[in-house]
N, CA, C and O atoms as a Tripos MOL2 file, in Angstrom:
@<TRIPOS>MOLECULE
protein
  260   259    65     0     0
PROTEIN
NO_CHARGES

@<TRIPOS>ATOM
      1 N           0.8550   -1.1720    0.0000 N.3       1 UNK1
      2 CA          0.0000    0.0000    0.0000 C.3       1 UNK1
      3 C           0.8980    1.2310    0.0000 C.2       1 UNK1
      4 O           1.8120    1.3830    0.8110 O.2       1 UNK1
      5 N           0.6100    2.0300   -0.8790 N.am      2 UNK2
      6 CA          1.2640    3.4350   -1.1780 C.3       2 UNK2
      7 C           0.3270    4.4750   -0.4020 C.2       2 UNK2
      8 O          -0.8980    4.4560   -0.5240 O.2       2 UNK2
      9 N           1.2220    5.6600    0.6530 N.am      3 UNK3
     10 CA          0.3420    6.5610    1.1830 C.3       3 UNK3
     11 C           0.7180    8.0490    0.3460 C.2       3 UNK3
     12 O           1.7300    8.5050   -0.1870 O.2       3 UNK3
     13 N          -0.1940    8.3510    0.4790 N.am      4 UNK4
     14 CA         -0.2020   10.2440   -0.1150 C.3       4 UNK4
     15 C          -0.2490   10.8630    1.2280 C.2       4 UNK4
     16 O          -0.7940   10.3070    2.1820 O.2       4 UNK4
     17 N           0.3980   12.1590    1.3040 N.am      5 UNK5
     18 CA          0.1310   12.5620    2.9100 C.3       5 UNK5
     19 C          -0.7780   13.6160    2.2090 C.2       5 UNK5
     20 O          -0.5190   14.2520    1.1870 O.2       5 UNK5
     21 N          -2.1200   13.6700    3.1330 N.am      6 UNK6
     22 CA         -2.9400   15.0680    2.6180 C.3       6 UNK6
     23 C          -2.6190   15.8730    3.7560 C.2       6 UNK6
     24 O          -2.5310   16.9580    3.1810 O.2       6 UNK6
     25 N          -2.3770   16.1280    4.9850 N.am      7 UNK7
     26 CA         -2.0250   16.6860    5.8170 C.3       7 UNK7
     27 C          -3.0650   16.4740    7.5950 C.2       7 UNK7
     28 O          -3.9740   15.8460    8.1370 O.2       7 UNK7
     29 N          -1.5110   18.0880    7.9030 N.am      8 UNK8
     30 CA         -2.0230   17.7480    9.4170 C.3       8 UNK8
     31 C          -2.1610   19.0000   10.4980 C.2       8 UNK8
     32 O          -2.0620   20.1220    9.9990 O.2       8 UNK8
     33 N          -2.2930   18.9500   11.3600 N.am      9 UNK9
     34 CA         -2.6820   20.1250   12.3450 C.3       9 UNK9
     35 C          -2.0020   20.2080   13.1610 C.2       9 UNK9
     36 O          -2.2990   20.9350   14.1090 O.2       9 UNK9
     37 N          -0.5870   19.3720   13.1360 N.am     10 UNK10
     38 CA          0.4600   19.4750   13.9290 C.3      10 UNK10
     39 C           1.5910   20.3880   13.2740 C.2      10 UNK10
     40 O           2.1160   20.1970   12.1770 O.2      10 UNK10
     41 N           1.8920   21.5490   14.2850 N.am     11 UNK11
     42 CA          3.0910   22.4450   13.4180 C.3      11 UNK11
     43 C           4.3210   22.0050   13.9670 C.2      11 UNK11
     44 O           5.2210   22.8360   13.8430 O.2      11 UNK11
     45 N           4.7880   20.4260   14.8210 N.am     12 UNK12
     46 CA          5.7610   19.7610   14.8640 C.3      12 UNK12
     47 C           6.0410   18.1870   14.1500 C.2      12 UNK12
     48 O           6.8230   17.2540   14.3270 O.2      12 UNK12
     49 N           5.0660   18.4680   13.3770 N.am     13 UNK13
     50 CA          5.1620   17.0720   12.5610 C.3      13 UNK13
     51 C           4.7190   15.6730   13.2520 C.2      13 UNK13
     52 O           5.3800   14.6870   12.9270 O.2      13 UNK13
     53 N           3.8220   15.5270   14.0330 N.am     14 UNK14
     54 CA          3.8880   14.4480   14.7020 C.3      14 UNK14
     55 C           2.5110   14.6050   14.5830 C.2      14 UNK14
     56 O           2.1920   15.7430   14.2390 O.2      14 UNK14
     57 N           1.5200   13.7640   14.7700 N.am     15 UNK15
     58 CA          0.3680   13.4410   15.0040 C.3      15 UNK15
     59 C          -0.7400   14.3570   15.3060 C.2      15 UNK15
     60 O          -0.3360   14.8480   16.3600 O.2      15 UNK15
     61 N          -2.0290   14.9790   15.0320 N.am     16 UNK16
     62 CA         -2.6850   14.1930   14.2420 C.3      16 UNK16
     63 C          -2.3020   14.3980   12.3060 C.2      16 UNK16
     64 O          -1.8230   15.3840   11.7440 O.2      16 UNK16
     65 N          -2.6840   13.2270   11.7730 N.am     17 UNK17
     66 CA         -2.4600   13.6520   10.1810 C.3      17 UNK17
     67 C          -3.0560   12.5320    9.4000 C.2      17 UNK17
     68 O          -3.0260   11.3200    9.6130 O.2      17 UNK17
     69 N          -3.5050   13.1000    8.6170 N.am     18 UNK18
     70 CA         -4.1350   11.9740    7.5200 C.3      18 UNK18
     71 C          -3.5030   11.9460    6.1320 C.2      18 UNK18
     72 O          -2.8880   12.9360    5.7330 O.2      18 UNK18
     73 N          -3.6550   10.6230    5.2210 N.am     19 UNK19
     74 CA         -3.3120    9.9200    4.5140 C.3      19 UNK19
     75 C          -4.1880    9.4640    3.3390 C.2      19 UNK19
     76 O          -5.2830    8.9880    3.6400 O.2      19 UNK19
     77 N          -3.9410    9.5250    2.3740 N.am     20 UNK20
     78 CA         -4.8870    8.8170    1.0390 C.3      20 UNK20
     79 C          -3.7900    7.7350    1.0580 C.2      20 UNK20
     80 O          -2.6170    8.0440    1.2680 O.2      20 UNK20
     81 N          -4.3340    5.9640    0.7500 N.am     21 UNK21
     82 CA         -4.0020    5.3790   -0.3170 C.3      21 UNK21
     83 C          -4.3250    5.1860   -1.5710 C.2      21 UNK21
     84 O          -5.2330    5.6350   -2.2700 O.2      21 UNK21
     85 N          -3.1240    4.1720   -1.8400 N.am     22 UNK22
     86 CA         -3.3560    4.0170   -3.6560 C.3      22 UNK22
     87 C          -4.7450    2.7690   -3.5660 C.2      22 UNK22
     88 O          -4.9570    2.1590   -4.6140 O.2      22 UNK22
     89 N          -5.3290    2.5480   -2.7640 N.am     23 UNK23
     90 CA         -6.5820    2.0380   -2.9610 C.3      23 UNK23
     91 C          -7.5560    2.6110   -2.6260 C.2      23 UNK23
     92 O          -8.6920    2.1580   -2.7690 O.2      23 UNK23
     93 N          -7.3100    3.5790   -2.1800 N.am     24 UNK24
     94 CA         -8.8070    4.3840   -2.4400 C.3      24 UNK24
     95 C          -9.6800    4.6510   -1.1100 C.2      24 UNK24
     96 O         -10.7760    5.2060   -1.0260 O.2      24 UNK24
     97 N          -8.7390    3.9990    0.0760 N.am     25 UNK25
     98 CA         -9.1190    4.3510    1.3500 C.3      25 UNK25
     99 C          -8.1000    5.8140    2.2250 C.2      25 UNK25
    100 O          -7.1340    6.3340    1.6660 O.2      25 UNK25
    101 N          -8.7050    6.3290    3.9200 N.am     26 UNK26
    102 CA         -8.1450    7.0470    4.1660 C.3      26 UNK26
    103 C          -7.1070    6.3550    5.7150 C.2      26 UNK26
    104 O          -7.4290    5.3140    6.2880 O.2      26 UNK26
    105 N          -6.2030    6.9970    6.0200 N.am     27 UNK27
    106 CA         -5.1630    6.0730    7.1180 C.3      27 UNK27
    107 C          -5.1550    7.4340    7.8740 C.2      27 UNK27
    108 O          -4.9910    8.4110    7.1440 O.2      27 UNK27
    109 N          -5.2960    7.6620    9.1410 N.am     28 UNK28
    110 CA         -5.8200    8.1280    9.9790 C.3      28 UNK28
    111 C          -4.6990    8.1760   11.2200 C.2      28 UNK28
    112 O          -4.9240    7.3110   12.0660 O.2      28 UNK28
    113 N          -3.7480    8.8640   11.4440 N.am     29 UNK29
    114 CA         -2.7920    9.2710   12.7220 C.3      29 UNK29
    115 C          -3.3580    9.9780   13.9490 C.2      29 UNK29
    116 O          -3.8940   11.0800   13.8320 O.2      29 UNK29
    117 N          -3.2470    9.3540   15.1340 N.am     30 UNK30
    118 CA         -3.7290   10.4180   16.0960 C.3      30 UNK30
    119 C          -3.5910    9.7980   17.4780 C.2      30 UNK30
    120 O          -2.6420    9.0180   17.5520 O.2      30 UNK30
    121 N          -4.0840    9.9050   18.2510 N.am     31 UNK31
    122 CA         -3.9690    9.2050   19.5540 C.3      31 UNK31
    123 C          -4.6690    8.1750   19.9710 C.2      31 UNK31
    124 O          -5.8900    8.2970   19.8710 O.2      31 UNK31
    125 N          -4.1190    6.8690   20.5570 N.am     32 UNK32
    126 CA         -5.0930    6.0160   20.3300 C.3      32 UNK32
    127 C          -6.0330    6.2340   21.6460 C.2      32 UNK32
    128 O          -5.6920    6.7160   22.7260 O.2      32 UNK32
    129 N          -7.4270    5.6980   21.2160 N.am     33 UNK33
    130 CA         -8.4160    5.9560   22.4070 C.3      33 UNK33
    131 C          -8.0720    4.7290   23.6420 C.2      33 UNK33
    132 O          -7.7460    3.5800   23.3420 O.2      33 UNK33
    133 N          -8.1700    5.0720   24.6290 N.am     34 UNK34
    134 CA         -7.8110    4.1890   25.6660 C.3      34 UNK34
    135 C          -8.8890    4.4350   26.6590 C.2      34 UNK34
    136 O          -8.7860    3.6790   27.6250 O.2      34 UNK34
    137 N         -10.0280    5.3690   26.7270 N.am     35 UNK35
    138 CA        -10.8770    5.7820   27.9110 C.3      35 UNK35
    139 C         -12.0880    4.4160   27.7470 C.2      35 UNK35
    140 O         -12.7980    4.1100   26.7890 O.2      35 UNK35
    141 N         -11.9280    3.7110   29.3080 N.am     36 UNK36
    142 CA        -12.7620    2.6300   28.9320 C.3      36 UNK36
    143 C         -14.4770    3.0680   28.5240 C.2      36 UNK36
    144 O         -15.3390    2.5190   27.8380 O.2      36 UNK36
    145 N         -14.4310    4.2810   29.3010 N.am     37 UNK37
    146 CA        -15.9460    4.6920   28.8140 C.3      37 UNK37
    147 C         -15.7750    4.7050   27.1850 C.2      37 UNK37
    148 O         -16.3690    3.8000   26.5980 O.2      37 UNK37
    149 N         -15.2870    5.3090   26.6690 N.am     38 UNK38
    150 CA        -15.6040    5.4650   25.4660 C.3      38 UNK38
    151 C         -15.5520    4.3130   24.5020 C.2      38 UNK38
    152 O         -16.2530    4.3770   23.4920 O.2      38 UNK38
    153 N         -14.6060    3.0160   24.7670 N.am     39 UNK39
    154 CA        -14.1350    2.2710   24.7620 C.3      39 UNK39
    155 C         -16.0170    1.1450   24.8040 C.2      39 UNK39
    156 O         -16.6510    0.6760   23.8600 O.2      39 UNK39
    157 N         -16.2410    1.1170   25.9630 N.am     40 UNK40
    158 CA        -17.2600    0.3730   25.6630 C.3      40 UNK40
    159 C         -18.6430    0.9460   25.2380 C.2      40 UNK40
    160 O         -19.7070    0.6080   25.7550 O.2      40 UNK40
    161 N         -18.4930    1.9020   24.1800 N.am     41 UNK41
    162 CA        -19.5690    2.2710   23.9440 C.3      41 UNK41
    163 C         -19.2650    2.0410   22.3900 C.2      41 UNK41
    164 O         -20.3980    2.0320   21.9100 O.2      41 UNK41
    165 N         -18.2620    1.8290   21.2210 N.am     42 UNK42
    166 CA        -18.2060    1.1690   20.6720 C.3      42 UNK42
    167 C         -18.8730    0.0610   20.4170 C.2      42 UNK42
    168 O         -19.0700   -0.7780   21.2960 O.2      42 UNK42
    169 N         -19.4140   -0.1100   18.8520 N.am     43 UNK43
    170 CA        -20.2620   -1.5670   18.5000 C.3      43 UNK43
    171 C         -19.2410   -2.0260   17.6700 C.2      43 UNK43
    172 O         -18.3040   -1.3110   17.3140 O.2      43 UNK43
    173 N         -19.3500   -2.9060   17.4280 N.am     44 UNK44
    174 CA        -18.8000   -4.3480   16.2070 C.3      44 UNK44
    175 C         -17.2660   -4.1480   16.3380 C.2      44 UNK44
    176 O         -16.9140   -3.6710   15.2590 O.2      44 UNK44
    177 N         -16.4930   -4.2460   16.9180 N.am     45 UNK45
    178 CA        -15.2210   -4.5850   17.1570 C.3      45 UNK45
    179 C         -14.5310   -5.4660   16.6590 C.2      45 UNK45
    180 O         -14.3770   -6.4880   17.3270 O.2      45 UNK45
    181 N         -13.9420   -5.3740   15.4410 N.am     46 UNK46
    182 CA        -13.3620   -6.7120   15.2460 C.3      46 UNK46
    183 C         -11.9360   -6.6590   15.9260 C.2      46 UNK46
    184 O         -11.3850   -5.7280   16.5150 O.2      46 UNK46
    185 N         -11.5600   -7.7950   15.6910 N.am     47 UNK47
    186 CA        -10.3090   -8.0580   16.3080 C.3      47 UNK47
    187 C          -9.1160   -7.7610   14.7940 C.2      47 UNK47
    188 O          -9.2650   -8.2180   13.6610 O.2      47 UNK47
    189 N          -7.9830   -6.8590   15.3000 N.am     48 UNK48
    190 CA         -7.3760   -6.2590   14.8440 C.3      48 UNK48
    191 C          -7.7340   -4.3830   14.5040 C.2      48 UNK48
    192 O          -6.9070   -3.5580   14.1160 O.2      48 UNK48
    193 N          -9.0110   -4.1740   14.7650 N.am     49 UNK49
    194 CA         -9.3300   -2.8710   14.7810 C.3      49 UNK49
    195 C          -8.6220   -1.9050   15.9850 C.2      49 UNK49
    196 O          -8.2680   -2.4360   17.0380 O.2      49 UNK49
    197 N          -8.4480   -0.5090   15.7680 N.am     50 UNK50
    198 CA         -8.3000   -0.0120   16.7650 C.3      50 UNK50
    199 C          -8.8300    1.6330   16.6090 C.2      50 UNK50
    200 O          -9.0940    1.8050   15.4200 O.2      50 UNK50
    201 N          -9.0320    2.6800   17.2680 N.am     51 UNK51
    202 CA         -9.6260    3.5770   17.0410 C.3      51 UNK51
    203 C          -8.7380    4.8340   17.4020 C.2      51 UNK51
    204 O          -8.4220    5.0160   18.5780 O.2      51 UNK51
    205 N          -8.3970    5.5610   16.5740 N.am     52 UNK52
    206 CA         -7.6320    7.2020   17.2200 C.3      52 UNK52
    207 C          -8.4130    8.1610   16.9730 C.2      52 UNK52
    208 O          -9.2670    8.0470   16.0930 O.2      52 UNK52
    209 N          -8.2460    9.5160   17.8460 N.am     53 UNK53
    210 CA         -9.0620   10.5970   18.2600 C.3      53 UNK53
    211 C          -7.7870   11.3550   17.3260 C.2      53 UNK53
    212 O          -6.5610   11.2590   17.2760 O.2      53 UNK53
    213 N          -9.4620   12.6140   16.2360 N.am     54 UNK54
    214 CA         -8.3830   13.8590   15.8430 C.3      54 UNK54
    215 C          -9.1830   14.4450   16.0660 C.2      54 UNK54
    216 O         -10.2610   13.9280   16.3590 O.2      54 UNK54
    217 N          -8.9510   16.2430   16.0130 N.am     55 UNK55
    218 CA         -9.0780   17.3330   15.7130 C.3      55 UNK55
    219 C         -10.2920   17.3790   14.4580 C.2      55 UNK55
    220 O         -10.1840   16.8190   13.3670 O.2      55 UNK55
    221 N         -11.6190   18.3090   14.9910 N.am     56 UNK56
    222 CA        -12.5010   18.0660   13.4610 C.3      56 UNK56
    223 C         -11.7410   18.4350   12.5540 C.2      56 UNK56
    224 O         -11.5580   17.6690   11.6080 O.2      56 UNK56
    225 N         -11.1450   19.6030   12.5890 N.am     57 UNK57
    226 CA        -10.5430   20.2720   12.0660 C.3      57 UNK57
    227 C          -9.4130   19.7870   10.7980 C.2      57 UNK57
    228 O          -9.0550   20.3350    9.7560 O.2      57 UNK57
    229 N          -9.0890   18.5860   11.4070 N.am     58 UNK58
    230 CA         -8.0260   17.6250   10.6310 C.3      58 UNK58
    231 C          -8.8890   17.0100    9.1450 C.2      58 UNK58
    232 O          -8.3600   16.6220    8.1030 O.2      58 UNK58
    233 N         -10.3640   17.0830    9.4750 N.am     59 UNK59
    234 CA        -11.2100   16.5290    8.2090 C.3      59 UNK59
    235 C         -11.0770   17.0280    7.0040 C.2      59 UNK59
    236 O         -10.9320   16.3270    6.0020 O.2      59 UNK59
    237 N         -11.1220   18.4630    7.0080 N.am     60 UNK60
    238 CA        -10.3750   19.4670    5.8510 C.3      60 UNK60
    239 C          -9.7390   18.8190    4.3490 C.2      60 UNK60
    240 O          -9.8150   18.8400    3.1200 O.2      60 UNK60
    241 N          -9.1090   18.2800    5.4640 N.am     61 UNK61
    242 CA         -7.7930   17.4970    4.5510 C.3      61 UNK61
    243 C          -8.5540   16.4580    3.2960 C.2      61 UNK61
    244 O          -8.3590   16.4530    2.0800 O.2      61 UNK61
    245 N          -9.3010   15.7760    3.9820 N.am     62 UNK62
    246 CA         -9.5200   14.7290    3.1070 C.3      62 UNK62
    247 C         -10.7990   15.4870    2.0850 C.2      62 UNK62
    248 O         -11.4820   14.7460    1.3770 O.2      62 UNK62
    249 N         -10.9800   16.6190    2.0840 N.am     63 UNK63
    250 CA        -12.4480   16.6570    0.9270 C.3      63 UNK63
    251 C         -12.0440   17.1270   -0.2460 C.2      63 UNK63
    252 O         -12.7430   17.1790   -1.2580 O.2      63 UNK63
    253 N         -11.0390   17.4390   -0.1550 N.am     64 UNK64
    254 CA        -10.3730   16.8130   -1.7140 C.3      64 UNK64
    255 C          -9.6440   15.8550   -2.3920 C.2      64 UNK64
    256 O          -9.2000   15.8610   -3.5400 O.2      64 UNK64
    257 N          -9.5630   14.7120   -1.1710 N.am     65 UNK65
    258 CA         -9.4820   13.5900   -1.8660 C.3      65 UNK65
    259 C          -9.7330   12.8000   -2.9450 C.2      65 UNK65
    260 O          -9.2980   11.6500   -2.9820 O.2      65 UNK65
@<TRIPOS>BOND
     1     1     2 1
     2     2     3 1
     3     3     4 2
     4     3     5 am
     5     5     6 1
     6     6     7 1
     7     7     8 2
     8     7     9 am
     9     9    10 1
    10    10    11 1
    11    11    12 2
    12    11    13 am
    13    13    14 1
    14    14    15 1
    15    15    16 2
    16    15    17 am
    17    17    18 1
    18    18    19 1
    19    19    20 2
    20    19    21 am
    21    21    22 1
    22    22    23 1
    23    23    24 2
    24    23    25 am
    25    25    26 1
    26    26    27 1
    27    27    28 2
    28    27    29 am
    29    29    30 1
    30    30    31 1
    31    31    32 2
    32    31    33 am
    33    33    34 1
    34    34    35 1
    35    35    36 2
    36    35    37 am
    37    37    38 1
    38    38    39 1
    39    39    40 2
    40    39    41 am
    41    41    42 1
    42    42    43 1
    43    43    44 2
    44    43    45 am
    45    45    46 1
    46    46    47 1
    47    47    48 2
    48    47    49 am
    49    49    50 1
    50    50    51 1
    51    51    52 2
    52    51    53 am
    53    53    54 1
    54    54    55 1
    55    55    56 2
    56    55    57 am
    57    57    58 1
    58    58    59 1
    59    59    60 2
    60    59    61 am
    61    61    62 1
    62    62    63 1
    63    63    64 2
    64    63    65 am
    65    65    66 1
    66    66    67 1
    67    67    68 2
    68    67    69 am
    69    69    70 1
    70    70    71 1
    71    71    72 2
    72    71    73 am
    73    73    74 1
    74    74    75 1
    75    75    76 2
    76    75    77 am
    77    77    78 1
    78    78    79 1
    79    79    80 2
    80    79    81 am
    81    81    82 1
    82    82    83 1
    83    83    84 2
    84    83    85 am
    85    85    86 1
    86    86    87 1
    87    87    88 2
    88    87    89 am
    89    89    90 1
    90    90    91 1
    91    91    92 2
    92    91    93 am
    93    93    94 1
    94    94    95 1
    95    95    96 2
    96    95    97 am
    97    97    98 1
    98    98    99 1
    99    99   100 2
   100    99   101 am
   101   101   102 1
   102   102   103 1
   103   103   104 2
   104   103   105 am
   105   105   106 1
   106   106   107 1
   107   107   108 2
   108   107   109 am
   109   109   110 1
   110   110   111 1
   111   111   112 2
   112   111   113 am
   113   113   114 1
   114   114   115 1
   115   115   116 2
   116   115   117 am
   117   117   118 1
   118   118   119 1
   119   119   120 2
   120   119   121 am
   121   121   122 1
   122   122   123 1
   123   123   124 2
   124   123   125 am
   125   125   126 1
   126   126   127 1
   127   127   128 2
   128   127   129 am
   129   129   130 1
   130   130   131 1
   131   131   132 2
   132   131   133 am
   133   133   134 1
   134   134   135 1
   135   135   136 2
   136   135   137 am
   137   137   138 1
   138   138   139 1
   139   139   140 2
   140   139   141 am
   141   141   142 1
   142   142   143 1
   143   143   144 2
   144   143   145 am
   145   145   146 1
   146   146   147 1
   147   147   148 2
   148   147   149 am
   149   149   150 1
   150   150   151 1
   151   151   152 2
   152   151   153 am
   153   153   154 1
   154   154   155 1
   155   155   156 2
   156   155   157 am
   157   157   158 1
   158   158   159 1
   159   159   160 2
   160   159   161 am
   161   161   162 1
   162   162   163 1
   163   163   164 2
   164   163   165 am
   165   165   166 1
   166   166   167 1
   167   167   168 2
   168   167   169 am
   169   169   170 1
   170   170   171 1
   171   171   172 2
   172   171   173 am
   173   173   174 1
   174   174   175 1
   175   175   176 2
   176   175   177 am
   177   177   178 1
   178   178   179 1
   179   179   180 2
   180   179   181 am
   181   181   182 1
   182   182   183 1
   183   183   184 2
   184   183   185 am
   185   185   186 1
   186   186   187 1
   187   187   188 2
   188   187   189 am
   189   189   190 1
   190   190   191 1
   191   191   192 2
   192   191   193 am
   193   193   194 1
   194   194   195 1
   195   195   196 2
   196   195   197 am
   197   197   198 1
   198   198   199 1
   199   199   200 2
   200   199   201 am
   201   201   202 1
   202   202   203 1
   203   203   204 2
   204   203   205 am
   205   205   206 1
   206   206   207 1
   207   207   208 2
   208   207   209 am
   209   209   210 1
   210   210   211 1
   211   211   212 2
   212   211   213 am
   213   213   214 1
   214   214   215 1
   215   215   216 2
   216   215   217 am
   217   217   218 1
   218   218   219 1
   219   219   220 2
   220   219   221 am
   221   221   222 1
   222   222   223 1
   223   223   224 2
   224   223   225 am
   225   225   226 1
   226   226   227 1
   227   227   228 2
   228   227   229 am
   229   229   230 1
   230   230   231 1
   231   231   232 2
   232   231   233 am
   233   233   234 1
   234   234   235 1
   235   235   236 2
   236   235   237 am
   237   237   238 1
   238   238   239 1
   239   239   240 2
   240   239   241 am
   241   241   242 1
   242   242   243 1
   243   243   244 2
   244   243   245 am
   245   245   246 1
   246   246   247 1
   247   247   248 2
   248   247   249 am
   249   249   250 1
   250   250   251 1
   251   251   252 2
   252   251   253 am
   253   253   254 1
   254   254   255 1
   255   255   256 2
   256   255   257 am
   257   257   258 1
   258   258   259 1
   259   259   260 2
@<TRIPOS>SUBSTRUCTURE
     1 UNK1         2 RESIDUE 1 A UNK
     2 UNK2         6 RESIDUE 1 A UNK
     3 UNK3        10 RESIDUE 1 A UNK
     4 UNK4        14 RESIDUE 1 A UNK
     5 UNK5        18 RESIDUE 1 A UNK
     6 UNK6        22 RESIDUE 1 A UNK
     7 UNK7        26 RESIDUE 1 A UNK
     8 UNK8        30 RESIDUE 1 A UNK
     9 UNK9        34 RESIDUE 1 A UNK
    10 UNK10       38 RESIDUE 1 A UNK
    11 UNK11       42 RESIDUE 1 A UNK
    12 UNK12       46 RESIDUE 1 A UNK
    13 UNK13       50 RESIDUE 1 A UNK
    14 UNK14       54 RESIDUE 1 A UNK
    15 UNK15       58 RESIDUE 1 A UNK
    16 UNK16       62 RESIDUE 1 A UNK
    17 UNK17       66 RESIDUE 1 A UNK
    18 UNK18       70 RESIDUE 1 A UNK
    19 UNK19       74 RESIDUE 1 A UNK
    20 UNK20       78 RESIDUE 1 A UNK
    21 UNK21       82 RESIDUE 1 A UNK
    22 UNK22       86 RESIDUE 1 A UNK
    23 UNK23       90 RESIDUE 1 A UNK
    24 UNK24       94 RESIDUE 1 A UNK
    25 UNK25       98 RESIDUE 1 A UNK
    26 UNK26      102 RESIDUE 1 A UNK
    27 UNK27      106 RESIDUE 1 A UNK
    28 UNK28      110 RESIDUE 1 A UNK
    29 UNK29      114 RESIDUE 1 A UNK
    30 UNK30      118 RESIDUE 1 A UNK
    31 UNK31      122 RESIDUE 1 A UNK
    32 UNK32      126 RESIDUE 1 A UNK
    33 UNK33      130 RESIDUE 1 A UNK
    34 UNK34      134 RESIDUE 1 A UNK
    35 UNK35      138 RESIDUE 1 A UNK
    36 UNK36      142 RESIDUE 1 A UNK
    37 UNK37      146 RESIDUE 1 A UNK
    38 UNK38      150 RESIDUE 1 A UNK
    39 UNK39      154 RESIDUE 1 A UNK
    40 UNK40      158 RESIDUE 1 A UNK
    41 UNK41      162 RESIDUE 1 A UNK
    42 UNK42      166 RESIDUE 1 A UNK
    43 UNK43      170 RESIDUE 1 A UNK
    44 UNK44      174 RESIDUE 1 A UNK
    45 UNK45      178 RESIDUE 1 A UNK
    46 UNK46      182 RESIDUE 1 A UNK
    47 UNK47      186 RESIDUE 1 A UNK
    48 UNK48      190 RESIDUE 1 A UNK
    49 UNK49      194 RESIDUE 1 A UNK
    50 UNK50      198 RESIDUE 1 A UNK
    51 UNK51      202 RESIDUE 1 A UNK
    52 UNK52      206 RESIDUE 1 A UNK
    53 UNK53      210 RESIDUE 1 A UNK
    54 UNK54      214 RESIDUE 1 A UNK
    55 UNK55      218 RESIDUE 1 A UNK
    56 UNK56      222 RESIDUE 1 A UNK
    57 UNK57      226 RESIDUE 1 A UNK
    58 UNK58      230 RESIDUE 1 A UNK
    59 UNK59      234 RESIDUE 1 A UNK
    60 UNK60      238 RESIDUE 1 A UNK
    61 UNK61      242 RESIDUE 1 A UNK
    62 UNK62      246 RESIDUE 1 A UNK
    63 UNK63      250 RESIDUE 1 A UNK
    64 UNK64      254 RESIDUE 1 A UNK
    65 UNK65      258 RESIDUE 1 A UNK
């Protein structure tokens, strides 16, 4: 899988930031969620999933994808 960086809201380069691949999905940088509340309020979980928190603001990026 090939990434495109569309960008990010970090002015030190580190996290949050998003990604186009060459298939046509988006890859998603940010912090991973760990709060069990939020955590079990999640439906359909598969195993290997995991979930990170951005900035709305970070959405920008992708609507010209």
């Amino acid at each position: 899988m090939k990434l495109r960086f569309l960008g990010s809201t970090s002015d030190d380069g580190q996290c949050p930031t998003l990604y186009e691949t060459d298939r046509g999905t988006i890859v998603v940088q940010g912090d991973q969620v760990t709060d069990p509340e939020a955590l079990a309020q999640l439906r359909d979980v598969l195993p290997g999933e995991t979930f990170v928190e951005i900035p709305r603001e970070l959405l920008r990026f992708a609507e010209g994808s």
